[in-house]
Biopython code that builds the backbone (N, CA, C, O; Angstrom):
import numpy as np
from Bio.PDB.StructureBuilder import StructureBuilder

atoms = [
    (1, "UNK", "N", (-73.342, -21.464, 133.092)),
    (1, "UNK", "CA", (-72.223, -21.683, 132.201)),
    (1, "UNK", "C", (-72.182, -23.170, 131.855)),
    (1, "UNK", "O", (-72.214, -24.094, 132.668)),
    (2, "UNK", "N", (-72.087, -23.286, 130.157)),
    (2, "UNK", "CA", (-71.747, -24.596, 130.146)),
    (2, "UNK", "C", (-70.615, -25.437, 130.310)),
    (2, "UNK", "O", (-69.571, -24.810, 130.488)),
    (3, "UNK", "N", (-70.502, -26.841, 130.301)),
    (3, "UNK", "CA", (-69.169, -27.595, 129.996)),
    (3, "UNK", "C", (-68.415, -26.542, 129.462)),
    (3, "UNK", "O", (-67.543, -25.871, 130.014)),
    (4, "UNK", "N", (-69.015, -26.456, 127.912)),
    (4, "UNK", "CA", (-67.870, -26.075, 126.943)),
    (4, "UNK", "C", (-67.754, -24.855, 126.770)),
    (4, "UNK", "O", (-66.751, -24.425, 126.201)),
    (5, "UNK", "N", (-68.705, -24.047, 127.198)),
    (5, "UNK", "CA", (-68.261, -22.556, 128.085)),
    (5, "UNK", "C", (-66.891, -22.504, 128.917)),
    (5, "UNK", "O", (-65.790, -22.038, 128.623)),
    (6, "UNK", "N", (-67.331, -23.109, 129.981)),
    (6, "UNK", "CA", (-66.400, -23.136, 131.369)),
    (6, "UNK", "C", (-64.362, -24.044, 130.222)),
    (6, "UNK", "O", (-63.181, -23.964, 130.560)),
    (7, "UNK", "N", (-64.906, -24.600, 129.207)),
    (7, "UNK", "CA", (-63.694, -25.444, 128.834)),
    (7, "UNK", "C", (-62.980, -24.143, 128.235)),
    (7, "UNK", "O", (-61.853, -23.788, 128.581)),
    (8, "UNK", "N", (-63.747, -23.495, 127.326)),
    (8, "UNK", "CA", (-63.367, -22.390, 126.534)),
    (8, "UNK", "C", (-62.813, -21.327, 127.054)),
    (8, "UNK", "O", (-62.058, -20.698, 126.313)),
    (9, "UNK", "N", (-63.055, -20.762, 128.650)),
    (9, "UNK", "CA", (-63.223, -19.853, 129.238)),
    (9, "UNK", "C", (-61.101, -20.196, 129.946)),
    (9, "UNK", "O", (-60.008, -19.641, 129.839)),
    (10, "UNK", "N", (-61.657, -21.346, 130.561)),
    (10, "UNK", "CA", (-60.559, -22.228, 130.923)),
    (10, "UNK", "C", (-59.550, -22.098, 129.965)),
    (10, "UNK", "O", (-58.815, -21.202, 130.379)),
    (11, "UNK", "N", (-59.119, -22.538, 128.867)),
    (11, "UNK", "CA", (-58.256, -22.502, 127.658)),
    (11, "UNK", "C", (-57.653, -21.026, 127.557)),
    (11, "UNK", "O", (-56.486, -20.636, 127.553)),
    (12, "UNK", "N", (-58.893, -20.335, 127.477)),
    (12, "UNK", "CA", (-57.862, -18.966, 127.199)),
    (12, "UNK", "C", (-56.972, -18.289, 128.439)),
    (12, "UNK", "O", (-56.008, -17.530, 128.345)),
    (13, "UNK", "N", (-57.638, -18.834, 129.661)),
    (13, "UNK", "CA", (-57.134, -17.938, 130.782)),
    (13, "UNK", "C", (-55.669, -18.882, 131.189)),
    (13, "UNK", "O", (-54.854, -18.383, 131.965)),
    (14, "UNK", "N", (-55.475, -20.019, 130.701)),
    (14, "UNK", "CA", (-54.655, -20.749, 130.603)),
    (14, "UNK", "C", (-53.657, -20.564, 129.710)),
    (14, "UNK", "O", (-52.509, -20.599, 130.153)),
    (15, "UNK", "N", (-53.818, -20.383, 128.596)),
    (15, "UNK", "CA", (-53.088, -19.393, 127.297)),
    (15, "UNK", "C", (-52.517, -18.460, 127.998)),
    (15, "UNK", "O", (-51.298, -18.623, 128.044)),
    (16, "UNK", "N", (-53.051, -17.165, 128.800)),
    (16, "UNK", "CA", (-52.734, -16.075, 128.921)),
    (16, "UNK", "C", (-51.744, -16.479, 130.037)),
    (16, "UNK", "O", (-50.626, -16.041, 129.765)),
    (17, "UNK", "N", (-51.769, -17.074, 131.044)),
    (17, "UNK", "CA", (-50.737, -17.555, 131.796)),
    (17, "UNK", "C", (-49.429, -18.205, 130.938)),
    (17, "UNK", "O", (-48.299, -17.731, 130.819)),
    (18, "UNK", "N", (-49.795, -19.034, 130.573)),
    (18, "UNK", "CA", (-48.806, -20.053, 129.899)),
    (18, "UNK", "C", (-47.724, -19.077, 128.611)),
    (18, "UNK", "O", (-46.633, -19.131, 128.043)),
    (19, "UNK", "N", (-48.689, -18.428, 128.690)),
    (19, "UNK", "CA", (-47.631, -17.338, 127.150)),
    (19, "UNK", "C", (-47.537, -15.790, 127.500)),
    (19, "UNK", "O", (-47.287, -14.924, 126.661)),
    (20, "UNK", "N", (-47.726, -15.601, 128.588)),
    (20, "UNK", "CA", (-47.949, -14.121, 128.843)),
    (20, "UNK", "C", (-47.483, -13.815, 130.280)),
    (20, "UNK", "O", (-46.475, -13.159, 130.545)),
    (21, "UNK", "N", (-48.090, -14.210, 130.927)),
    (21, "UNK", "CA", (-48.071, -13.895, 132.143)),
    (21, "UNK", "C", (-46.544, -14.618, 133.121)),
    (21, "UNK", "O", (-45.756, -14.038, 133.867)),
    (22, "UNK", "N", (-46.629, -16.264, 132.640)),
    (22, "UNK", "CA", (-45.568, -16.975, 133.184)),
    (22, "UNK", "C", (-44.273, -17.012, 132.426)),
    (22, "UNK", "O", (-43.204, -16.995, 133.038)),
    (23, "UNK", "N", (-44.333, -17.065, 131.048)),
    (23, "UNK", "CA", (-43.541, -17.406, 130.190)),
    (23, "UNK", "C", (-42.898, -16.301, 129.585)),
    (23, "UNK", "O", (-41.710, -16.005, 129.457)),
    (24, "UNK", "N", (-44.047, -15.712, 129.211)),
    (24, "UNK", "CA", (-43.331, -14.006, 128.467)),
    (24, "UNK", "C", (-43.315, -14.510, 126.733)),
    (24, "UNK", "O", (-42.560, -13.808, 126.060)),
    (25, "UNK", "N", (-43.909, -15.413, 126.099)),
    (25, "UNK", "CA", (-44.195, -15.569, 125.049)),
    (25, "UNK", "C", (-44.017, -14.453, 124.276)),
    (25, "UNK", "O", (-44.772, -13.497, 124.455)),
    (26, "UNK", "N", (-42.818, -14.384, 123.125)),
    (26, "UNK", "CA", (-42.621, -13.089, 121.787)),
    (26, "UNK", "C", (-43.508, -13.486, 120.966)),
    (26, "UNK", "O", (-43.648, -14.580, 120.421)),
    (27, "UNK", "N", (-44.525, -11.876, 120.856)),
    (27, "UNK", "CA", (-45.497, -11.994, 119.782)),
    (27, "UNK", "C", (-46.742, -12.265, 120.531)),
    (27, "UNK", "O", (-47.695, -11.679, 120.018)),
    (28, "UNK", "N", (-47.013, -12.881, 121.459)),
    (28, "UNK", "CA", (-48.219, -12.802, 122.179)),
    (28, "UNK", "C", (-49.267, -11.472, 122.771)),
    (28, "UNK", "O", (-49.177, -10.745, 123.760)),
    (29, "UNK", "N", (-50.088, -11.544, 121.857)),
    (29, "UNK", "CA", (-50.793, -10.060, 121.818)),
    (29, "UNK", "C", (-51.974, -10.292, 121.597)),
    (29, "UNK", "O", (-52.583, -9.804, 120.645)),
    (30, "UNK", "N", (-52.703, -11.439, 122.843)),
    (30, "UNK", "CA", (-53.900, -11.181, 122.659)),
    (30, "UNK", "C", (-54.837, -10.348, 124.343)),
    (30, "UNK", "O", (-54.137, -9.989, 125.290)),
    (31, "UNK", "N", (-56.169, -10.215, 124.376)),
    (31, "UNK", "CA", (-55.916, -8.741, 125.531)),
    (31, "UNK", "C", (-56.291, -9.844, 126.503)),
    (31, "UNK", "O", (-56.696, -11.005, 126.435)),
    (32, "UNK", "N", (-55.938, -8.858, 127.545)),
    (32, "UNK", "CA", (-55.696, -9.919, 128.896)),
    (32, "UNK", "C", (-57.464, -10.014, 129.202)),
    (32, "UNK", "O", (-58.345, -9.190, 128.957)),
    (33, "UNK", "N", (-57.510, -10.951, 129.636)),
    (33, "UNK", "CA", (-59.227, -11.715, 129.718)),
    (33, "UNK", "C", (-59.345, -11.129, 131.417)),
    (33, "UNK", "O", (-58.481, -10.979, 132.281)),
    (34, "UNK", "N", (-60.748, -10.906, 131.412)),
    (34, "UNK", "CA", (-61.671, -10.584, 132.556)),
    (34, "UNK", "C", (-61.115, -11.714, 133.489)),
    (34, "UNK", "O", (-60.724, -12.775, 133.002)),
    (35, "UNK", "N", (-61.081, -11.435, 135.047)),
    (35, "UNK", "CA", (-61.021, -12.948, 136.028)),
    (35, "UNK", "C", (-62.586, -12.658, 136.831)),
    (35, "UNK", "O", (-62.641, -12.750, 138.057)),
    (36, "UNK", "N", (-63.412, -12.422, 136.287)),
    (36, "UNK", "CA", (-64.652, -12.135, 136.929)),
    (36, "UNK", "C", (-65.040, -13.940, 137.348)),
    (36, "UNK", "O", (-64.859, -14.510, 138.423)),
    (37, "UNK", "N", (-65.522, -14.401, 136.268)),
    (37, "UNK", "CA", (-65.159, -15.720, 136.099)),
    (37, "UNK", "C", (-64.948, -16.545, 137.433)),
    (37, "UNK", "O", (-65.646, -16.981, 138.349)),
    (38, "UNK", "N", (-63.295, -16.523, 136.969)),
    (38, "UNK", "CA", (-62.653, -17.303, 138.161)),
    (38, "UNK", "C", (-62.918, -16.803, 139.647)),
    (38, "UNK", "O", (-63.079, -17.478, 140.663)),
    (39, "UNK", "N", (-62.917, -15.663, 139.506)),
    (39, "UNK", "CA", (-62.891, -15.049, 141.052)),
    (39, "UNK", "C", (-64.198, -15.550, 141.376)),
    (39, "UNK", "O", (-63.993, -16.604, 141.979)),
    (40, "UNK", "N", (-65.288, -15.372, 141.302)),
    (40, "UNK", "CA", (-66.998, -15.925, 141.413)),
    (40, "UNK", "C", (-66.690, -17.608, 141.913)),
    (40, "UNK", "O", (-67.220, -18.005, 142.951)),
    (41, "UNK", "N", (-65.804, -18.539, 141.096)),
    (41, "UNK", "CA", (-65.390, -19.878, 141.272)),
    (41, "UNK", "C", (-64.697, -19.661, 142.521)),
    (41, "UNK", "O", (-65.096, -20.084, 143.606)),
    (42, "UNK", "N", (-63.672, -19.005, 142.337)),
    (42, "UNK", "CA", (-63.096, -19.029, 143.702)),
    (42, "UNK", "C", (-63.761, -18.919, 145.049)),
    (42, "UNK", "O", (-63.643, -19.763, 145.937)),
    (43, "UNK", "N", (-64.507, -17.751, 145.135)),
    (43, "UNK", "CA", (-65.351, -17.187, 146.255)),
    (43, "UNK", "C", (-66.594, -17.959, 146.411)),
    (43, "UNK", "O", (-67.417, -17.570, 147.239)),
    (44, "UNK", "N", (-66.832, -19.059, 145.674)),
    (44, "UNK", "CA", (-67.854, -20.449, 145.842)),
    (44, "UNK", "C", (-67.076, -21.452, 146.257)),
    (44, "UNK", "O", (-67.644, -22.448, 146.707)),
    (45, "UNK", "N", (-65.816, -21.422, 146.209)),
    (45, "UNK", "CA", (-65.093, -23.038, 146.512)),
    (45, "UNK", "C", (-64.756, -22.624, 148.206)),
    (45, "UNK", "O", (-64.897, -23.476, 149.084)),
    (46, "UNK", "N", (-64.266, -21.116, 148.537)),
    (46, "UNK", "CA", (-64.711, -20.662, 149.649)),
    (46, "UNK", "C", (-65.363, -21.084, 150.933)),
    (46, "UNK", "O", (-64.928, -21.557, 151.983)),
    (47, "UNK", "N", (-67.007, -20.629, 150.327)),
    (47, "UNK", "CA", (-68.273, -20.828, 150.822)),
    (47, "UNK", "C", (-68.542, -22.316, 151.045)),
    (47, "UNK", "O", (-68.939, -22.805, 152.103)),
    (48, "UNK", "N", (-68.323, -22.852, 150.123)),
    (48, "UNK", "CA", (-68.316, -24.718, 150.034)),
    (48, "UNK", "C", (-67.698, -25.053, 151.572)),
    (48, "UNK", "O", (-68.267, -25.621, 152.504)),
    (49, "UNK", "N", (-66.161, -24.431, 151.494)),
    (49, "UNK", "CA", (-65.427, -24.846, 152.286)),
    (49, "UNK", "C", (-65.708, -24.943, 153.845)),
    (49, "UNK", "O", (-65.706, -25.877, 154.647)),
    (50, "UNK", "N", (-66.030, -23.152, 153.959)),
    (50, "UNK", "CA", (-66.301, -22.713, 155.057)),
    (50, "UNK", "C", (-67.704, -23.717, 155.579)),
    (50, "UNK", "O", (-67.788, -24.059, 156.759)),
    (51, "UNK", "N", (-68.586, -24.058, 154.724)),
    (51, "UNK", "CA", (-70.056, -24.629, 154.554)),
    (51, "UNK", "C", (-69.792, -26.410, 155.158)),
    (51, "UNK", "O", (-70.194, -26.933, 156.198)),
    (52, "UNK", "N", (-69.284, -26.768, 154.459)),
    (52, "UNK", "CA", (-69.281, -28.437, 154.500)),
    (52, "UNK", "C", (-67.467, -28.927, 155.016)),
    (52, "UNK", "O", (-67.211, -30.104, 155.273)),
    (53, "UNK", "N", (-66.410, -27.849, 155.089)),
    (53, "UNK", "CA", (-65.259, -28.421, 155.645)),
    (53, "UNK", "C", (-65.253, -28.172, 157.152)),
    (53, "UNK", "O", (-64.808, -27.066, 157.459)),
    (54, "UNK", "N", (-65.582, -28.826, 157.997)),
    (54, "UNK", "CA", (-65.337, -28.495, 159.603)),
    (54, "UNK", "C", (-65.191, -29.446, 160.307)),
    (54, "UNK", "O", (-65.999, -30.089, 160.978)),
    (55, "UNK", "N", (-63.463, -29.600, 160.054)),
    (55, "UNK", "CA", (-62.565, -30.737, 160.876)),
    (55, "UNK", "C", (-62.719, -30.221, 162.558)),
    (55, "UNK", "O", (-62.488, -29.105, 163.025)),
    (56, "UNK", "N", (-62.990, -30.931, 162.953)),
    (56, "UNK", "CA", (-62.290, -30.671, 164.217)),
    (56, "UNK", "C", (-60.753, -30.081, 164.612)),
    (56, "UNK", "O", (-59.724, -30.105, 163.938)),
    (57, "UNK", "N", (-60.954, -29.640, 165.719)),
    (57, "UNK", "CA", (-59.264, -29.207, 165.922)),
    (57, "UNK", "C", (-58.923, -30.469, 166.224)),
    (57, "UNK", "O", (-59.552, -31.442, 166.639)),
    (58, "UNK", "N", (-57.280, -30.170, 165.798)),
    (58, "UNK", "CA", (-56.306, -31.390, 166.272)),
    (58, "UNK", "C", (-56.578, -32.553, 167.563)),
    (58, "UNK", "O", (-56.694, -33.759, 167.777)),
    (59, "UNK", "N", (-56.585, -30.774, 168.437)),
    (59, "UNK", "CA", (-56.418, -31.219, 169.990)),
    (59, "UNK", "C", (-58.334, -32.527, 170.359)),
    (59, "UNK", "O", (-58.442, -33.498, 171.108)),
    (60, "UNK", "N", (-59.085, -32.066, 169.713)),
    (60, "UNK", "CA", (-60.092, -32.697, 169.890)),
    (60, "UNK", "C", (-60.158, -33.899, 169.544)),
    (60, "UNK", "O", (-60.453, -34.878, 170.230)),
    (61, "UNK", "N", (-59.792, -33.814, 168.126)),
    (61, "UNK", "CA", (-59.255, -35.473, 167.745)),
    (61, "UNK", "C", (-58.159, -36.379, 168.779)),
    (61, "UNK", "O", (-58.571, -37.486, 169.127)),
    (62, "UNK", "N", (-57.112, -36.045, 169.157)),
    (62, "UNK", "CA", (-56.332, -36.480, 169.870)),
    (62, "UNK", "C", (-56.897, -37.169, 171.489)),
    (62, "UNK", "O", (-56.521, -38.256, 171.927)),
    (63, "UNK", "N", (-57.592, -36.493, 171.988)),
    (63, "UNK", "CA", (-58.701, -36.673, 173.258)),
    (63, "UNK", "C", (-59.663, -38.005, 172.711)),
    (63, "UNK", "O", (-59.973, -38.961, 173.422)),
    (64, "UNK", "N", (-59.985, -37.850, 171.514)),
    (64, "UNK", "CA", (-61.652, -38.440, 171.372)),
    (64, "UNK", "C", (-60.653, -39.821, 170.838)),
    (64, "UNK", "O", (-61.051, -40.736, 171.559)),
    (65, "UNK", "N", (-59.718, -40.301, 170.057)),
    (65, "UNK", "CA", (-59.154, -41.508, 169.929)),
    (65, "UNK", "C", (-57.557, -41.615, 170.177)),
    (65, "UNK", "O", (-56.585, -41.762, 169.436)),
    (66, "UNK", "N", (-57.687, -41.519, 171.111)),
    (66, "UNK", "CA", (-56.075, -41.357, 172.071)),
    (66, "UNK", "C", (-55.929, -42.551, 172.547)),
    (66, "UNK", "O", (-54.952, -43.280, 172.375)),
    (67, "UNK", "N", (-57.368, -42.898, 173.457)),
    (67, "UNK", "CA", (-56.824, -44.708, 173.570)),
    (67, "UNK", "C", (-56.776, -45.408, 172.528)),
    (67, "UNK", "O", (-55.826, -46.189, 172.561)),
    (68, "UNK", "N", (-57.323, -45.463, 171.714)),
    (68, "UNK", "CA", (-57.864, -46.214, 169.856)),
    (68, "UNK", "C", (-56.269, -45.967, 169.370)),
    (68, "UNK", "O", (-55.438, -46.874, 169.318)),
    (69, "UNK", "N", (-56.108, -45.103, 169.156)),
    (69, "UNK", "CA", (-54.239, -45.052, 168.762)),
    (69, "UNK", "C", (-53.238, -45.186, 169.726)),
    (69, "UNK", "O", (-52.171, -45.341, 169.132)),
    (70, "UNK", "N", (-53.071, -45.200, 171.026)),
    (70, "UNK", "CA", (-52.444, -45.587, 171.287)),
    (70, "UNK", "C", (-51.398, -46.597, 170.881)),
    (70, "UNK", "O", (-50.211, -46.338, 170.684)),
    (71, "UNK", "N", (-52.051, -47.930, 170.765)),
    (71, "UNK", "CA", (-51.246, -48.434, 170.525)),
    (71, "UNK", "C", (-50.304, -48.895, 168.870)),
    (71, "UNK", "O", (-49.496, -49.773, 168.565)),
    (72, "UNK", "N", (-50.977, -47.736, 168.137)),
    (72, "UNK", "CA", (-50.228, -47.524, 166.733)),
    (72, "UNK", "C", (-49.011, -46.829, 167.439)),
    (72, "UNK", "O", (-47.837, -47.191, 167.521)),
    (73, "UNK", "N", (-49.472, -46.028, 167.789)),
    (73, "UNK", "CA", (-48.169, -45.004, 168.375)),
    (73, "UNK", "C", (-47.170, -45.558, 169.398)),
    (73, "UNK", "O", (-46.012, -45.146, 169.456)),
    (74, "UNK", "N", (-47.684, -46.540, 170.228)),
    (74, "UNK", "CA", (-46.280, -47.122, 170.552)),
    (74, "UNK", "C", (-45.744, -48.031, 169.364)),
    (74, "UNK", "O", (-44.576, -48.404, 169.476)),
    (75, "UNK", "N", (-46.204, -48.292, 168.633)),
    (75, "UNK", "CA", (-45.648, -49.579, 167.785)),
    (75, "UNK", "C", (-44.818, -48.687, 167.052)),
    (75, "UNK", "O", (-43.879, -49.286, 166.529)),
    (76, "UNK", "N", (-44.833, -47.668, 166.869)),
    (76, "UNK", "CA", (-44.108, -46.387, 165.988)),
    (76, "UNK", "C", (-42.522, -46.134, 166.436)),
    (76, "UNK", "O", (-41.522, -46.113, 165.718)),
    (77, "UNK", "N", (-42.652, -45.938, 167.954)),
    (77, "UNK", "CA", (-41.822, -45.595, 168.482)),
    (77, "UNK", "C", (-40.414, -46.913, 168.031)),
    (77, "UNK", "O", (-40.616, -48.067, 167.651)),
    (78, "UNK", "N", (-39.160, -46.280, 168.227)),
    (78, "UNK", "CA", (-37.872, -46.510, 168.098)),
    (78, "UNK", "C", (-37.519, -47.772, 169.372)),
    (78, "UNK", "O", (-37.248, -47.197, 170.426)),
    (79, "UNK", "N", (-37.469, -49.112, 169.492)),
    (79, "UNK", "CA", (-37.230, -49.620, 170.598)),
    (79, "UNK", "C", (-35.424, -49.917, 171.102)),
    (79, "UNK", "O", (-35.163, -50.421, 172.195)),
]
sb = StructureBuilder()
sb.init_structure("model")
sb.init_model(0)
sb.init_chain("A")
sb.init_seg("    ")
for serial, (resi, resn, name, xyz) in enumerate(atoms, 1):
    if name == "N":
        sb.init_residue(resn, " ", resi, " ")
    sb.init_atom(name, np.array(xyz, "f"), 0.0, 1.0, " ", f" {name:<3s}", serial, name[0])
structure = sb.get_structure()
């Protein structure tokens, strides 16, 4: 898909929200567009996620620079 594919594709499914779906636009009668599309985008931003997002848990972070912050965290505190 190109830029101006993906821009075009974008615009209308944006239309159909903006005048149809959210708004309720009188006179708006054009047919509701495929989400094949988006859903495919979606279920890749997903995969991305699951792929390249892997924070540590909280609790691990907290252990591994607990002395390193420490002393932000007292400076935080209310004296």
């Amino acid at each position: 898909m190109t830029h101006e594919d993906y821009a075009k594709y974008w615009q209308t499914m944006k239309d159909f929200r903006d005048k149809f779906s959210a708004h309720r636009e009188s006179g708006y009668n054009e047919p509701v567009h495929y989400f094949d599309i988006a859903h495919n985008g979606a279920l890749h931003y997903v995969s991305w996620l699951e792929k390249y997002n892997t924070k540590p848990s909280l609790e691990m972070m907290v252990e591994q620079y607990q002395e390193e912050l420490q002393t932000m965290i007292e400076s935080f505190k209310v004296k």
